[in-house]
C-alpha positions in Angstrom: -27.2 -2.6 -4.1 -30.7 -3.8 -4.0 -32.4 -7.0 -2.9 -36.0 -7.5 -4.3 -38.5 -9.4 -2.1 -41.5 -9.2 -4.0 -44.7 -9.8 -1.8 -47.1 -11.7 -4.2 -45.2 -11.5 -7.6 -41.9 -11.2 -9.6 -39.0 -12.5 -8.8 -36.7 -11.9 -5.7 -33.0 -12.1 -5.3 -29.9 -9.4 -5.6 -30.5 -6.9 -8.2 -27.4 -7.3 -10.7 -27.3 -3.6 -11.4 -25.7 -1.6 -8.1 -26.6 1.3 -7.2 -24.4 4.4 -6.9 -24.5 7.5 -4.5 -28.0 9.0 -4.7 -31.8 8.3 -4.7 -33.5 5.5 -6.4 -37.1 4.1 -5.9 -37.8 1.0 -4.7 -40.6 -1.3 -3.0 -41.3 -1.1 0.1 -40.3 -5.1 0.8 -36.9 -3.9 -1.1 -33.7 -3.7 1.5 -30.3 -2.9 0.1 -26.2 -3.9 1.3 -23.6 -1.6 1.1 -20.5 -2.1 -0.3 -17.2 0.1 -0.6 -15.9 0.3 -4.0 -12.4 1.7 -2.5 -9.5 -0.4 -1.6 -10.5 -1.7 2.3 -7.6 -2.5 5.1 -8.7 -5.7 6.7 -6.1 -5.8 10.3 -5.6 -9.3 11.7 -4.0 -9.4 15.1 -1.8 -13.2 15.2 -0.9 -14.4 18.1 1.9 -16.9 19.5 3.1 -17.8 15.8 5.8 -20.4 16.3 9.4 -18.8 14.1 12.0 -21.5 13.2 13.4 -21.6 16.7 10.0 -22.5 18.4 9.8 -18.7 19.6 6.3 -17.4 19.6 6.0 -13.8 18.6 2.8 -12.1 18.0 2.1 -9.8 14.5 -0.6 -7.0 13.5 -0.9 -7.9 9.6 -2.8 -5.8 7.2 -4.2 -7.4 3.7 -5.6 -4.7 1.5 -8.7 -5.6 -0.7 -11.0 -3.8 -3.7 -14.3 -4.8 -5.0 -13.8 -5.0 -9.1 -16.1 -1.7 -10.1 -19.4 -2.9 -10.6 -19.4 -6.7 -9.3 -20.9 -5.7 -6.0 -24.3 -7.5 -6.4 -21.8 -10.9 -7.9 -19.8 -10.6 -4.9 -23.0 -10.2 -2.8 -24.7 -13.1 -4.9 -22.3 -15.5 -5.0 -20.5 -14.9 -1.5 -23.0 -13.0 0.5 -22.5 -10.0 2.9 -19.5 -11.9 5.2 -17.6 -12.5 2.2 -14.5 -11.8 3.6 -14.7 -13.4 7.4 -16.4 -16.8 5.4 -13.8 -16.8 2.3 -10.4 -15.0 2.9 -10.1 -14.4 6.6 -9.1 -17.8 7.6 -6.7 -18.5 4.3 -5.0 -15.2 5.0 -4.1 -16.1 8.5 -2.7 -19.4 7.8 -0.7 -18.3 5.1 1.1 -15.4 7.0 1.5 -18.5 9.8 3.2 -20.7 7.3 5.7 -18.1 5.7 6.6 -16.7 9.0 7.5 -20.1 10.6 10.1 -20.2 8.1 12.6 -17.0 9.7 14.1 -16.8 12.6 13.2 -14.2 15.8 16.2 -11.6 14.4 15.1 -11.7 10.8 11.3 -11.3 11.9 12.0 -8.7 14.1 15.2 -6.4 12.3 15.4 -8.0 8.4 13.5 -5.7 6.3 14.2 -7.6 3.2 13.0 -11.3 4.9 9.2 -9.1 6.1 9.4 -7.5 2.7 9.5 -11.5 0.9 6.7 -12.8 3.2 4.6 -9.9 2.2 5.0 -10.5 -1.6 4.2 -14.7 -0.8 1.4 -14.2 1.2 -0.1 -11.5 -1.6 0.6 -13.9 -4.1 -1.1 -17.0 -2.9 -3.9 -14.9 -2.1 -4.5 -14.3 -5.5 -3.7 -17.6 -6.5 -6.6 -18.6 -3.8 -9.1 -16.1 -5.2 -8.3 -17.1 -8.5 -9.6 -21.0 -7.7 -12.8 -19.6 -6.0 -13.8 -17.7 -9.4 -13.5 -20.8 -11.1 -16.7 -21.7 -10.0 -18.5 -19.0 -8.5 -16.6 -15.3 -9.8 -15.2 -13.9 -6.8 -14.6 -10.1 -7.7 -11.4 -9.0 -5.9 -8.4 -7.5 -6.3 -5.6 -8.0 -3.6 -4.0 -4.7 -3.2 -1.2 -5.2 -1.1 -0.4 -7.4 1.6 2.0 -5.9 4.8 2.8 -8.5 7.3 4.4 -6.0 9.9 7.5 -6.6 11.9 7.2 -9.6 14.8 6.4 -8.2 18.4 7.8 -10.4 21.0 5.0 -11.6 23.6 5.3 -10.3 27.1 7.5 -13.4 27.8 9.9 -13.0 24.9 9.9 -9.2 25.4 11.3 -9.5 29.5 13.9 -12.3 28.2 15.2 -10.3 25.8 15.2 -7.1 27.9 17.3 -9.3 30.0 19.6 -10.7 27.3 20.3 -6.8 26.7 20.8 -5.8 30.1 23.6 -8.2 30.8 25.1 -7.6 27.3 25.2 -4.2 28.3 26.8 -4.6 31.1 29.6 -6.9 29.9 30.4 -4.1 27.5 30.6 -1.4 30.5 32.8 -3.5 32.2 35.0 -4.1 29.0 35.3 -0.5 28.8 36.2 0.2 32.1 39.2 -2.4 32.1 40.1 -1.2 29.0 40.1 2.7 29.8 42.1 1.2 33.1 44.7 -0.6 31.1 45.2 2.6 29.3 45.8 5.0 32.1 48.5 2.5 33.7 50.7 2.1 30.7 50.0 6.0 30.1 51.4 6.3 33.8 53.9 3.7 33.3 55.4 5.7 29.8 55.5 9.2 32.1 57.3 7.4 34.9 60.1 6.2 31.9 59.9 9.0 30.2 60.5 11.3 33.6 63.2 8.8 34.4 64.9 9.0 31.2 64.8 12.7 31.4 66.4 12.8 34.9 69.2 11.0 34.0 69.9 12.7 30.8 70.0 16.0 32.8 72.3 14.2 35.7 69.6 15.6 38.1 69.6 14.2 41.7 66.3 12.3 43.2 65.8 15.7 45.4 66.5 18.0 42.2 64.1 16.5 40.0 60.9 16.4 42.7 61.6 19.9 43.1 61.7 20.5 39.6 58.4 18.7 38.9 56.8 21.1 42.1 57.0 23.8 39.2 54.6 22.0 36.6 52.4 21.2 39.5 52.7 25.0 40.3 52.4 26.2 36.4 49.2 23.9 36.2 46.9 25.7 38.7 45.3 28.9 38.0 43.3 31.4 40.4 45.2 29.7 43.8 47.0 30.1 46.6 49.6 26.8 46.7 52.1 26.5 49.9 55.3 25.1 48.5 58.0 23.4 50.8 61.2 22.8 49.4 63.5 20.7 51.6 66.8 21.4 51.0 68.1 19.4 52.8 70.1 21.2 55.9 67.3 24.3 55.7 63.9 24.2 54.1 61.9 26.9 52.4 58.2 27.8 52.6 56.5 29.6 49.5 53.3 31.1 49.0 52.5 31.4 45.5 49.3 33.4 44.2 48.6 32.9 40.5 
């Protein structure tokens, strides 16, 4: 768009007509803004924003905005070239502050749906907002969208919870540990019955029965030598098995 700044006559000001891609002649005194007619991404970085357990966590928002097509010299007119740092910067912030001090730490960080509600808050009393300005000067734009971004724990937050984890993890080791413990004992406990139970049903002696077991040991290993010793009692017995 065009701003006239006649030298001896006329009249100056923004030109109410913008100019699209391409030449156009002009005075000399003339200088021109440009605008983008597409959808803009204006990031905000928010820092130490207080949740509902007075835990600061830090957020990289995004609110997306459009010039209407063909109110680029209003916008420029009414609001000048910083329109958005001097009008909607500021208002944007403090609304994403207000709707996330509402949530707790978990839902900012993990609850899609609770992110997904601040976003459609925020966007809407951000048009509400530009709606009141355009009462009495028009304020051409459209809110696009609004995305609010998952909290990101400071670098305090971020080492307690590493902590939090770390023990939590352990605990659970060590949960698992006693319980694959408790299992092997009263897995060792039913062989002992059950080997027990079998002796006596057979009416096999203490001696009998050890020897007896000396053969699952043996059938067990595969590709060794094994030395067996059988005591029987007035004479023993060496064996070399190969298998």
């Amino acid at each position: 768009m065009l701003i006239e700044k006649p030298w001896f006559f006329g009249h100056g000001g923004v030109d109410l007509e913008p100019v699209n891609t391409g030449l156009t002649w002009c005075f000399w005194s003339t200088s021109s803004e440009s605008f983008k007619i597409t959808p803009v991404r204006y990031e905000e970085t928010l820092d130490d924003i207080i949740s509902n357990e007075n835990t600061p966590l830090d957020f990289k928002t995004q609110i997306i905005l459009r010039i209407k097509k063909g109110k680029s010299p209003v916008l420029l007119q009414n609001y000048g070239v910083n329109w958005y740092e001097n009008n909607v910067k500021e208002v944007y912030n403090n609304l994403t502050r207000h709707y996330v001090s509402q949530y707790s730490p978990f839902d900012l960080t993990s609850n899609r749906e609770v992110v997904a509600h601040i976003d459609s808050c925020v966007k809407a009393d951000m048009i509400r907002y530009i709606d009141r300005l355009s009462v009495e000067k028009e304020f051409p734009i459209v809110v696009e969208n609004v995305i609010t971004g998952r909290a990101i724990p400071n670098a305090a937050q971020l080492k307690e919870m590493n902590n939090t984890a770390a023990q939590i993890q352990a605990k659970q080791t060590q949960e698992r540990r006693y319980e694959t413990e408790v299992a092997r004992e009263q897995a060792e406990r039913q062989r002992a019955v059950s080997d027990k139970a079998y002796q006596r049903e057979m009416g096999l002696t203490a001696e009998q029965f050890i020897s007896l077991k000396a053969w699952d040991v043996i059938n067990s290993k595969q590709g060794a030598n094994i030395d067996v010793l059988f005591d029987g009692g007035a004479s023993s017995t060496m064996w070399n098995i190969k298998r």
